[in-house]
C-alpha positions as CSV (number, residue, x, y, z in Angstrom):
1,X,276.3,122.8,-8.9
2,X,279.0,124.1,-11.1
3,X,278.6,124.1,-14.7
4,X,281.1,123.0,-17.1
5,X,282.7,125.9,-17.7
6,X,283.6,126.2,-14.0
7,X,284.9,122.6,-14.1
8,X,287.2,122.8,-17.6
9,X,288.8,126.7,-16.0
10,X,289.6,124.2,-12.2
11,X,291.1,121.6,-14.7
12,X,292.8,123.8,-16.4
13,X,293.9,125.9,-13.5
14,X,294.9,122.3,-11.6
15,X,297.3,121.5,-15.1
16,X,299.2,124.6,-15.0
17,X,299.6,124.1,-11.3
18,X,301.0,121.2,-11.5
19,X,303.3,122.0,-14.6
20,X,305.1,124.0,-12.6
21,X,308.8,123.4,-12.0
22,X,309.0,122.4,-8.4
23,X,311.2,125.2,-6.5
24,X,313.6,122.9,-4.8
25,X,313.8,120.9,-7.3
26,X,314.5,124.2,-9.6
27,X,317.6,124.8,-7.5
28,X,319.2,121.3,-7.3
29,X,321.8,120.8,-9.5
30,X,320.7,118.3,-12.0
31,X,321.4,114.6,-10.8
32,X,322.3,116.2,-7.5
33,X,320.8,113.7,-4.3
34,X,319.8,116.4,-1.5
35,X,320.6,114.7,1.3
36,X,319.0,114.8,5.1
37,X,320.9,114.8,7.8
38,X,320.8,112.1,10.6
39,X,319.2,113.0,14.0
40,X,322.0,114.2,16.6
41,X,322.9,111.6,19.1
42,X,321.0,112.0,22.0
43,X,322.4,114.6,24.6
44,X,322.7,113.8,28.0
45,X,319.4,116.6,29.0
46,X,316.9,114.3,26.7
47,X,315.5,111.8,28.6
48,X,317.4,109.2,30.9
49,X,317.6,105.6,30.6
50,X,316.9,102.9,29.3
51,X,316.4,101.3,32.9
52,X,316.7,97.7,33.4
53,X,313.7,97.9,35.8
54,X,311.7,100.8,35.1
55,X,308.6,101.2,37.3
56,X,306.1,103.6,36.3
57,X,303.9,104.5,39.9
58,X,300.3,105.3,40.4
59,X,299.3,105.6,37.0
60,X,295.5,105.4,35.9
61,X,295.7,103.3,32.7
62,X,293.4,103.2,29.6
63,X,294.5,100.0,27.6
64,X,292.8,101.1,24.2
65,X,290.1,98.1,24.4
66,X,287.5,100.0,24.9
67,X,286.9,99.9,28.7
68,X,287.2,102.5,31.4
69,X,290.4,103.7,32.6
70,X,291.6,101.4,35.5
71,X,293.8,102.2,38.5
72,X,296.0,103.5,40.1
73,X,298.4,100.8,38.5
74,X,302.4,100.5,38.3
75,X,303.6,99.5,35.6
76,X,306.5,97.1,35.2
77,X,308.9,97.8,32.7
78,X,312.2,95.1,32.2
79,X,314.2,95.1,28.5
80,X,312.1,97.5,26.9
81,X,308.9,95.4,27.5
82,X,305.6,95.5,29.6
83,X,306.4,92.9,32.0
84,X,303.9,93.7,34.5
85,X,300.5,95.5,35.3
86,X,300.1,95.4,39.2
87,X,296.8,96.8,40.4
88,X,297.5,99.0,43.8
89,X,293.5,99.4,44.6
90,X,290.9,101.7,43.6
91,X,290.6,105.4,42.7
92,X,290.1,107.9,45.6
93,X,291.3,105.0,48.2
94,X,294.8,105.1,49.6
95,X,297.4,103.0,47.9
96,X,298.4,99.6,49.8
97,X,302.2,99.7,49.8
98,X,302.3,95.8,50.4
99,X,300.9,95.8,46.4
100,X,303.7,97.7,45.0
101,X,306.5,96.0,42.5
102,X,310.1,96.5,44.1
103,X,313.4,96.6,43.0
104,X,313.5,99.5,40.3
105,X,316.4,100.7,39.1
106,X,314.1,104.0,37.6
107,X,310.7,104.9,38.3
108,X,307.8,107.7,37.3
109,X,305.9,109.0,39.8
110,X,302.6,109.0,37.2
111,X,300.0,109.3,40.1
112,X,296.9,111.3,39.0
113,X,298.2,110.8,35.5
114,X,297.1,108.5,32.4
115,X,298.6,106.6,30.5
116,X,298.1,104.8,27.3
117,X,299.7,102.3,24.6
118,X,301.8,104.1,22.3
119,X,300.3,105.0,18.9
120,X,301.8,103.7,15.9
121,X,301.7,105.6,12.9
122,X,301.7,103.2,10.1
123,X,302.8,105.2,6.8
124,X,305.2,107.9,8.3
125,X,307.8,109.9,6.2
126,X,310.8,111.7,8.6
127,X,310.6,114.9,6.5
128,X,313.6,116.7,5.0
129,X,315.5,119.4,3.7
130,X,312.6,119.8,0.9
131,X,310.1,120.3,3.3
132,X,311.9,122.2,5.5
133,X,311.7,119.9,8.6
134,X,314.6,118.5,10.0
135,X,314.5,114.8,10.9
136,X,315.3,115.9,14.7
137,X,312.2,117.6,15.0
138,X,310.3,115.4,13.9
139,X,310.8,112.2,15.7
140,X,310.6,114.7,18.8
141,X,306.5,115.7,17.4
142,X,306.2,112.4,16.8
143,X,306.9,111.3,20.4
144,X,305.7,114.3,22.4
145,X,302.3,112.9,20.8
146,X,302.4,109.5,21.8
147,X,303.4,107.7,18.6
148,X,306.3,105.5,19.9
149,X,306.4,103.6,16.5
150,X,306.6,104.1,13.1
151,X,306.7,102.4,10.1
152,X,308.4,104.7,7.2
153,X,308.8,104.2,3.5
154,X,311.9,105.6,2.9
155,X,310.9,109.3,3.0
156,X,312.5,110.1,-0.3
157,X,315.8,110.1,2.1
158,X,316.6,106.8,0.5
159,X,316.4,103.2,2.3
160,X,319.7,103.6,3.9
161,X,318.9,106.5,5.4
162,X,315.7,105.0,7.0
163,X,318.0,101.8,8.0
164,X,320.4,104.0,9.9
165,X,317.9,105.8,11.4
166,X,316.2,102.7,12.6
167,X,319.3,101.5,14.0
168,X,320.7,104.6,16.1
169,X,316.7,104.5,17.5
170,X,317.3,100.5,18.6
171,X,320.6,101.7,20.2
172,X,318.5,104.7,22.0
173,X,321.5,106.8,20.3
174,X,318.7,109.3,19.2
175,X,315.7,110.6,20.7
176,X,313.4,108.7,17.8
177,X,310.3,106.5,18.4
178,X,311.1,102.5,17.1
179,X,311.4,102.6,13.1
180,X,310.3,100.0,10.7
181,X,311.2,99.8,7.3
182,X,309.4,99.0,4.4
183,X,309.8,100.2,0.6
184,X,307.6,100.2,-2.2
185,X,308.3,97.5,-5.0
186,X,311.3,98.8,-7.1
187,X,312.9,100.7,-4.5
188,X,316.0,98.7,-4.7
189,X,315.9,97.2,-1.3
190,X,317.0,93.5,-1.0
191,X,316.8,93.4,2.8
């Protein structure tokens, strides 16, 4: 157990720390905003889409409740929504064509594959020029992980920011998950 002299030398240590002028704030011109920049528009190698009928094919699927994964199953897709679950059989057996959904204007072949709910990440901050990370990169992490929706304070970018952000990602103008705004009391937001 440490004694108290090896607590007040951490406190100490911890207040000097922390008295520190922050760096990039050292080199911001006083009452200078730093801003972010936007994500780039999407470019036409990221992803296609969105499909009015999009059929994702053979795909073993664990629901989150708890259960075993289930399948193979294709999965309906129409405006953006999960419109349909159509078990094809059961694992190991050949799939019965006559089961299948029709009429897709894009499919997935996900057979052998799993697939899941998207995560949601309920507190998320984009990132920015202070931390280095550009807001690009980081809705890509964010995606290539499975979170396909976030819910985001205002990152220190400012609620504009976050707002335009949120609305390129409803127009699939970026490659971003689904953004939802919310701001602490006293951030100035009236929307």
């Amino acid at each position: 157990m440490p004694g108290i002299r090896t607590i007040i030398v951490c406190l100490f240590a911890t207040g000097l720390f922390l008295s520190l002028p922050d760096r990039a704030a050292s080199q911001q011109a006083p009452g200078e905003r730093r801003e972010v920049e936007q994500a780039p528009d999407r470019g036409p190698s990221e992803g296609e889409g969105p499909f009015e009928r999009l059929i994702i094919r053979g795909a073993i699927v664990i629901d989150g409740t708890g259960g075993p994964p289930q399948g193979p199953k294709d999965i309906v897709i129409e405006g953006n929504r999960i419109v349909q679950i159509r078990n094809l059989g059961a694992p190991n057996l050949p799939i019965d064509p006559d089961r299948r959904p029709q009429e897709a204007t894009g499919e997935i072949d996900a057979f052998g594959m799993f697939v899941l709910p998207g995560f949601v990440d309920t507190h998320a901050h984009t990132g920015g020029r202070a931390q280095g990370t550009p807001a690009e990169y980081v809705y890509k992490l964010w995606l290539g992980h499975g979170v396909t929706t976030i819910r985001d304070p205002g990152s220190g970018n400012g609620v504009g920011w976050t707002l335009e952000a949120r609305e390129r990602s409803a127009r699939n103008q970026i490659v971003a998950p689904r953004i939802f705004v919310y701001v602490r009391p006293g951030a100035g937001w009236d929307g």
